[in-house]
N, C-alpha and C positions, 0 to 999 in steps of 0.2 A: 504493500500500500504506500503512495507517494506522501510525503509530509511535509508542512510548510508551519513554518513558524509566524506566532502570534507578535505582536509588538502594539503594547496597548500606550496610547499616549493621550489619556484621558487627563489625568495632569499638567500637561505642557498645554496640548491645543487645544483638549477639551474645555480648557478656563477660559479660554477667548469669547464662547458664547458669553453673551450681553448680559444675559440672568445669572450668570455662574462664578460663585468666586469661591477659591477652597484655602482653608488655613492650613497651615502644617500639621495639625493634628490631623484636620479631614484628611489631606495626603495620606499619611500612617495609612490610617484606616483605612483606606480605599485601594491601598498600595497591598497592605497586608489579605484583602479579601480579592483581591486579582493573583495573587500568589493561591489561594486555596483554588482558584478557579484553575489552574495549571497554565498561568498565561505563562508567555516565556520572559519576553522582555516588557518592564516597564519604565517610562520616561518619564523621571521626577520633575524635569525643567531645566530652565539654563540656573546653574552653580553660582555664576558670577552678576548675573541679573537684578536680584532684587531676594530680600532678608528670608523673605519667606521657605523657598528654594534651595539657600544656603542652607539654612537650617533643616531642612527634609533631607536632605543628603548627611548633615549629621548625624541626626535622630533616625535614619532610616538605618546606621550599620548598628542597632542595639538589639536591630530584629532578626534573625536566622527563619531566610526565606529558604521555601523547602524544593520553589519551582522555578522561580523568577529572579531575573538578572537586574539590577537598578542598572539601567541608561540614565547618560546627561547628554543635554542637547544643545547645541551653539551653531554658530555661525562660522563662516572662513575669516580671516584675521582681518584685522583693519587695513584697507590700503598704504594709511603711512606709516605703519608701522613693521617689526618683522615677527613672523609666526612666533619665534622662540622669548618675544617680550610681550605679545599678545596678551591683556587681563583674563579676555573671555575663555583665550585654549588653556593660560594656566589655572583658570579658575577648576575648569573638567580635572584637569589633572590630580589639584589640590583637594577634588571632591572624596577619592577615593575609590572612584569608579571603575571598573574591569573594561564597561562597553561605554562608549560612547556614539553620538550621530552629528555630524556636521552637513548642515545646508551651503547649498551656494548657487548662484546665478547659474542658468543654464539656459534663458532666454536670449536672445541678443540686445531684444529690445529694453533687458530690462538693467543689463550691461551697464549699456550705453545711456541712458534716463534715469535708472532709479540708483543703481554705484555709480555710476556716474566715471567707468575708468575704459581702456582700453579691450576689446577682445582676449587680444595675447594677454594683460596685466591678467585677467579674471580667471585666466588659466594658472598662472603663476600663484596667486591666490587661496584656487583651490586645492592644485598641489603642494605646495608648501604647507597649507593648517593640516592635510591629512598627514603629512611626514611629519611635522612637530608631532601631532601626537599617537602617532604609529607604535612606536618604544615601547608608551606607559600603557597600553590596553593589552587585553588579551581581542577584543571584536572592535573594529571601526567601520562602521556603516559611513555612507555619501547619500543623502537626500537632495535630490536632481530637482532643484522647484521651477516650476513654471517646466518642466521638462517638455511636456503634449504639448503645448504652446509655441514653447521653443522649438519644438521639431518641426512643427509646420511650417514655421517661419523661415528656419534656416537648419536641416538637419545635420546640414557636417559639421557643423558652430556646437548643436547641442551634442553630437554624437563624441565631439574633442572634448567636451564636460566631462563627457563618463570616461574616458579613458584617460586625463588625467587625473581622476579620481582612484582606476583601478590602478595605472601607476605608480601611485604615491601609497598601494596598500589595501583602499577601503575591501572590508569584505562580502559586503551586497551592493548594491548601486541599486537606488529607490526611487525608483520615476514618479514623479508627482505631478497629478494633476490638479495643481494650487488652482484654479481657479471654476475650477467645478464643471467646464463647459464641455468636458471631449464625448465625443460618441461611443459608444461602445465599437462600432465598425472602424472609428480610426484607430481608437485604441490598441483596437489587436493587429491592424494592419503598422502601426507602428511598433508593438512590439518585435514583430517577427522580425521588421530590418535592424534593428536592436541586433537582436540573436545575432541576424548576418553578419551582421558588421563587429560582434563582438564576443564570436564563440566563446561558450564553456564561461563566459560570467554567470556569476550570481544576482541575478535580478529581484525588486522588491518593488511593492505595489504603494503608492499612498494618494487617494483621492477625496475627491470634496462632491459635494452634494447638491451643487449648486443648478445640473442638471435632471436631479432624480436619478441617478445613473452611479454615486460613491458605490453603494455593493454589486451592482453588475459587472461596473468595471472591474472591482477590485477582485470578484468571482474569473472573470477572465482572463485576468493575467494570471492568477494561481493557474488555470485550464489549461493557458499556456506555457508553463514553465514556472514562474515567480514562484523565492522560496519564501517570502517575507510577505506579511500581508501589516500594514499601518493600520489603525483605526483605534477610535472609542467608544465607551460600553454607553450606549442609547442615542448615539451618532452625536454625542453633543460636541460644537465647533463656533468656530465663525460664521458668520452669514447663518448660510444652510446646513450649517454642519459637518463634521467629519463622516469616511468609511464607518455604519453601525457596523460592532463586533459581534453585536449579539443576534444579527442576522446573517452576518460573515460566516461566524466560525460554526455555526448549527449547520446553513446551504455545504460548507465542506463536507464537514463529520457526516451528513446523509444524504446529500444530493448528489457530492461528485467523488465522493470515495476518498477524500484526501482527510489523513489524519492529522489533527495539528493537538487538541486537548484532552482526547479520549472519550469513551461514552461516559463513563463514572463521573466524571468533569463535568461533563457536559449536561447532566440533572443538577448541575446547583447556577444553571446557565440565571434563569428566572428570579431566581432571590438574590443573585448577587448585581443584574437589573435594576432591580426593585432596592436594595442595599445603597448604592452609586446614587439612585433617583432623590435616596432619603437624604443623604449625606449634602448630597448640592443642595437639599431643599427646593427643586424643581419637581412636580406634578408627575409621575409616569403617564407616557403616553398609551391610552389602551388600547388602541388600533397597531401598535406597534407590532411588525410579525414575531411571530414565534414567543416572547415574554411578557406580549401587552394580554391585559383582563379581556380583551374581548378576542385574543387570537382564534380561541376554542370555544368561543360563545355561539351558542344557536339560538333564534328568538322567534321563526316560523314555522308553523306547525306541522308542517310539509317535510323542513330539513327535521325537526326534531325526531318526529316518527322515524324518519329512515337512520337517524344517529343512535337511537334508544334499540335498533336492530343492528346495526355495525356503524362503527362510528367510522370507517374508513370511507362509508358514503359522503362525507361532507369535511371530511379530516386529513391533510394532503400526508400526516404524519400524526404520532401518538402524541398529545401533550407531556406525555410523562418523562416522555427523552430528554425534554428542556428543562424540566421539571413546573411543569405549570399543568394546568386540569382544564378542563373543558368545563362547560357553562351550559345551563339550560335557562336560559331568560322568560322573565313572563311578560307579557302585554295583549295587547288586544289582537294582536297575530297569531295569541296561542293556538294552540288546540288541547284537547283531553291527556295528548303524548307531553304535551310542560308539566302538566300536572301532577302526570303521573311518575317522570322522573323526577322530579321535586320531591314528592311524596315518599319516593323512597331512599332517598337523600337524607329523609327522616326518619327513616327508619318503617315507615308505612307501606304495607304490599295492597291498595287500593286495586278493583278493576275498574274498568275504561267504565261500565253503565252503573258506579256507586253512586248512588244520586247527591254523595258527598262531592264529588268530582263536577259533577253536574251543575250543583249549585255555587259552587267556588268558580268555577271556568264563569258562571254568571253575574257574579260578582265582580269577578276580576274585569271581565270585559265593560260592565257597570263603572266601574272607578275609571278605568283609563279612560272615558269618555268624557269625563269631567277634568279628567290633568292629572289625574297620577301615574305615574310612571314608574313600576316594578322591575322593570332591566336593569335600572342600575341602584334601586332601592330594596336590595333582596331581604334585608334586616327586618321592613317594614311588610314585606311579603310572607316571611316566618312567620311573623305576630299575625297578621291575616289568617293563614292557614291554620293555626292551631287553636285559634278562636274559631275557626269554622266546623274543627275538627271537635269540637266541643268541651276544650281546655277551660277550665272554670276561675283558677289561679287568678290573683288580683293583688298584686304588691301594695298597690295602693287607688284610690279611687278619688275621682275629681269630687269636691265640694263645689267650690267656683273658683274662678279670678277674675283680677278686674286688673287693669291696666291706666296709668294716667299719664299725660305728659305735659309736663309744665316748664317755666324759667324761673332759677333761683335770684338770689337778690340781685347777682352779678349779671342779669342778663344772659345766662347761659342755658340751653335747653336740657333736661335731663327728664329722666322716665321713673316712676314707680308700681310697681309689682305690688299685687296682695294675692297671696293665693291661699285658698285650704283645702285641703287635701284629707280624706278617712285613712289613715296610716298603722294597721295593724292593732285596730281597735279604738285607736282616739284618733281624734280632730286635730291638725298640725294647722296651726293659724300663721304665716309668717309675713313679711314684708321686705321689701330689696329694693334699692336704687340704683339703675345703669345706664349708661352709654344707649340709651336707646331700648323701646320696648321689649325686645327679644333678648337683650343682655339684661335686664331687670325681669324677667320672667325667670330667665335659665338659672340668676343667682336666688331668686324666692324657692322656684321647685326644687333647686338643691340644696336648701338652710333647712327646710321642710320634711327631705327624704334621710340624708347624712345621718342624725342619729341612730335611724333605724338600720339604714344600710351603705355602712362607711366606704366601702369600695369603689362610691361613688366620688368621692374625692380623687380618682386615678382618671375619671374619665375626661377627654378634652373636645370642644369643638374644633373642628379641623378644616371645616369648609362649608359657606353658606352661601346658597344661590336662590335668587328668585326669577319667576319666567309669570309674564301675564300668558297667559292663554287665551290670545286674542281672537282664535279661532272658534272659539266653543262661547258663542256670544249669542247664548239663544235670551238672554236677560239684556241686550243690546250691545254689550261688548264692552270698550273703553274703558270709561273708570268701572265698571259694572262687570267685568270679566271677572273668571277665575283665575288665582294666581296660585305657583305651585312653588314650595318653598320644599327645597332639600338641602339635607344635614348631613355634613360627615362627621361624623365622633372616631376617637379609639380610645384607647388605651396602650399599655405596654406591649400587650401582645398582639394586638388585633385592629381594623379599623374597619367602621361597617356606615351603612347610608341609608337615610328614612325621609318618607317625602309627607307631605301635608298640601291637604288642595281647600283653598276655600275662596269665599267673594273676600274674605276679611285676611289681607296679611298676618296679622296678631294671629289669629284662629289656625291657618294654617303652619305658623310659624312654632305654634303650641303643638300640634299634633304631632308633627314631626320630632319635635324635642320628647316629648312622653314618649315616642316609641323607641328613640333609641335611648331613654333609660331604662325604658321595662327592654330592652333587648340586652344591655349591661348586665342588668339583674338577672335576666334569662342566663348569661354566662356564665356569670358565680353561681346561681343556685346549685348547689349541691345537688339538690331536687331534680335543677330542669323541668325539661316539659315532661308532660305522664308519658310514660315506658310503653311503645305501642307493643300488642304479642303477637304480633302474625295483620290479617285483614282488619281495616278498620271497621267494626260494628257500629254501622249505622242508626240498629235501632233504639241504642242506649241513649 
């Protein structure tokens, strides 16, 4: 089996995205969990750059990685100066580092306009920084930027790039498609006179997303040859982003036979995704292939049935290789076959004519026509279900509340909460002031519940959306529509989503809150829901 090496540079260019910035501890961290992933080589940054970087290269030799090599990355030396007083080569040097990557011009145009030197000087340039630091490595890599670019423009110009690179040492030469534009058809027609012109090198892939095209190319150059593939774990980059790794290295491992991480590796692909996602504090994307929540999602009734009979009808591969699951969604698309995998997702073996099934599918399709949305609210779909299912359990029960919004003396708006609540036998009377109605509610129902069930103190709001449902304007629409307010909460372990539909923001904004506490509660309770034994009896 052919194998190509992984080089993740979520550190270096993954921090260029505009939303992204990591501290050296993130580094660690993210550094340390690409190592459990079996990447090979990881790129902390440039050494000599900026405080942050320095210090990851510090802090990074206290760790004994068990897969992964620390890369540092720089530039060819400064024009006025010579390779062997260079700051930035002695900075790599000084880092401590075995592998290093050096960038350098390989465009003409960009020579000449952006260094601003000679042709021959840019050669001299980048032969000289890789022979400076040839000695002190065990691996030196040459990243060809603007390469595709530069080929088209002037191939013998770019093609003397790469071979004063191999010259002077480097041990891949990594053609870069820095500006995201190449075709996939030029791609590999540029590859190939590569080869010609420069048998038995070791070629490396690094592209940009600015076409839609970073993993197909970067999939093609592996096809063709490339031992090295560049990217970052959820494609995060400049612009459009970098090569995704996490559709890279999966398309290898089962689509074209190339081994770079392993299968075993390759189940912690998903949470180490989702890991990266949390660490930047950027949203995962759920359409994202192979790791995103809705990769394995099904939500019509059509695909569901034929998925609940072999899931390879609608599934190009197993989720579990990536280590991610498949999804049964509800909505008004459903049919009996949502239900019914749902149901036993609970532990419930229901058949298709339980007129439990029946009256839930009628329900369900009920709500979503008013604006709730169970696809991505399953928390609140649980609670559904097992109220329907005839769960009787009542943590606690609405008295009333009321809401007010006033200005204090200073002139400034704030909101008060009164809620009470039947809590386990007595009346829980409380009162809270917030940031607004929904932050004054969420602090009364939990001064209210806390005594009774302290666990609630772990829980967090995570993310609050509202959508008028302008469509569903049989009450005239505009201000008179329904709005649909969804909740994301977690906790330490987990994080889950509950929607609330009403004419009244306040009203829906409660509903959704109450369900994902009574879904909190649901997860501690020792209890749980009641223990189904087999079919559910309908007639009880």
């Amino acid at each position: 089996m052919r194998q190509a090496s992984i080089y993740d540079t979520t550190l270096r260019d993954g921090t260029q995205a505009e939303e992204l910035h990591l501290t050296t501890e993130d580094k660690i961290r993210i550094a340390c969990k690409l190592d459990e992933l079996g990447i090979h080589y990881i790129e902390g940054g440039w050494p000599g750059s900026n405080p942050t970087d320095k210090l990851f290269f510090k802090e990074i030799r206290n760790y004994s990685l068990k897969n992964a090599k620390i890369a540092a990355f720089g530039s060819t030396h400064n024009n006025k100066s010579a390779p062997d007083s260079d700051p930035n080569l002695k900075a790599i040097l000084e880092s401590g580092v075995e592998v290093a990557t050096i960038f350098g011009k390989t465009w003409d145009f960009h020579v000449t306009h952006a260094l601003r030197v000679t042709l021959p000087r840019n050669l001299e340039l980048i032969q000289g920084s890789l022979a400076a630091l040839r000695p002190g490595l065990r691996e030196l890599f040459y990243d060809a930027e603007h390469f595709f670019d530069g080929f088209k423009a002037n191939p013998e110009y770019a093609l003397s790039c790469l071979k004063a690179a191999r010259a002077a040492g480097a041990d891949v030469l990594v053609l870069c498609d820095t500006n995201g534009g190449t075709m996939t058809s030029e791609l590999a027609e540029i590859i190939a006179r590569v080869q010609a012109a420069l048998p038995g090198a070791a070629l490396g892939i690094h592209t940009h997303n600015d076409a839609e095209l970073a993993v197909a190319n970067s999939l093609e150059a592996v096809r063709l040859g490339a031992v090295q593939v560049q990217g970052t774990v959820n494609g995060y980059g400049e612009r459009c982003g970098n090569a995704n790794l996490c559709s890279i290295i999966p398309s290898l491992e089962l689509k074209l036979g190339v081994s770079c991480i392993g299968p075993e590796n390759l189940k912690k692909l998903t949470s180490v995704s989702h890991y990266v996602s949390e660490t930047v504090n950027v949203r995962p994307f759920p359409r994202q292939p192979y790791v995103g929540g809705s990769a394995f999602a099904h939500k019509g009734g059509v695909h569901v049935s034929a998925v609940v009979k072999n899931p390879e009808t609608y599934e190009h591969i197993r989720p579990e290789l990536v280590g991610n699951v498949n999804r049964i969604l509800l909505s008004d698309l459903a049919g009996r076959s949502n239900i019914l995998f749902k149901a036993r997702q609970y532990g419930y073996d229901l058949d298709k004519d339980d007129p439990a099934v029946l009256d839930l599918l009628a329900e369900l399709k009920r709500r979503e026509t008013m604006g709730y949305e169970y696809s991505v609210a399953e928390a609140s779909y649980e609670i559904l279900f097992f109220r329907m299912m005839g769960w009787s359990k009542r943590y606690f029960q609405l008295v009333n509340y009321r809401v007010l919004d006033a200005v204090n003396a200073d002139k400034e708006p704030f909101s008060e909460a009164t809620v009470m609540l039947q809590v386990r036998g007595e009346v829980a009377h409380t009162a809270a002031t917030g940031r607004g109605p929904v932050n004054a509610l969420d602090v009364a129902l939990r001064r209210a519940l806390e005594p009774s069930y302290p666990t609630l103190a772990q829980m967090r709001l995570l993310d609050f959306k509202v959508r008028v449902m302008s469509l569903l304007n049989r009450d005239g629409g505009g201000t008179a529509s329904f709005v649909r307010v969804l909740i994301e909460s977690g906790d330490k372990q987990d994080r889950w989503t509950t929607v609330g539909v009403s004419h009244n923001i306040i009203e829906a904004s409660w509903q959704a809150l109450v369900d994902s506490i009574n879904y909190k509660l649901f997860k501690d309770d020792p209890q749980k829901w009641p223990q189904p034994g087999g079919k559910h009896d309908t007639q009880k």
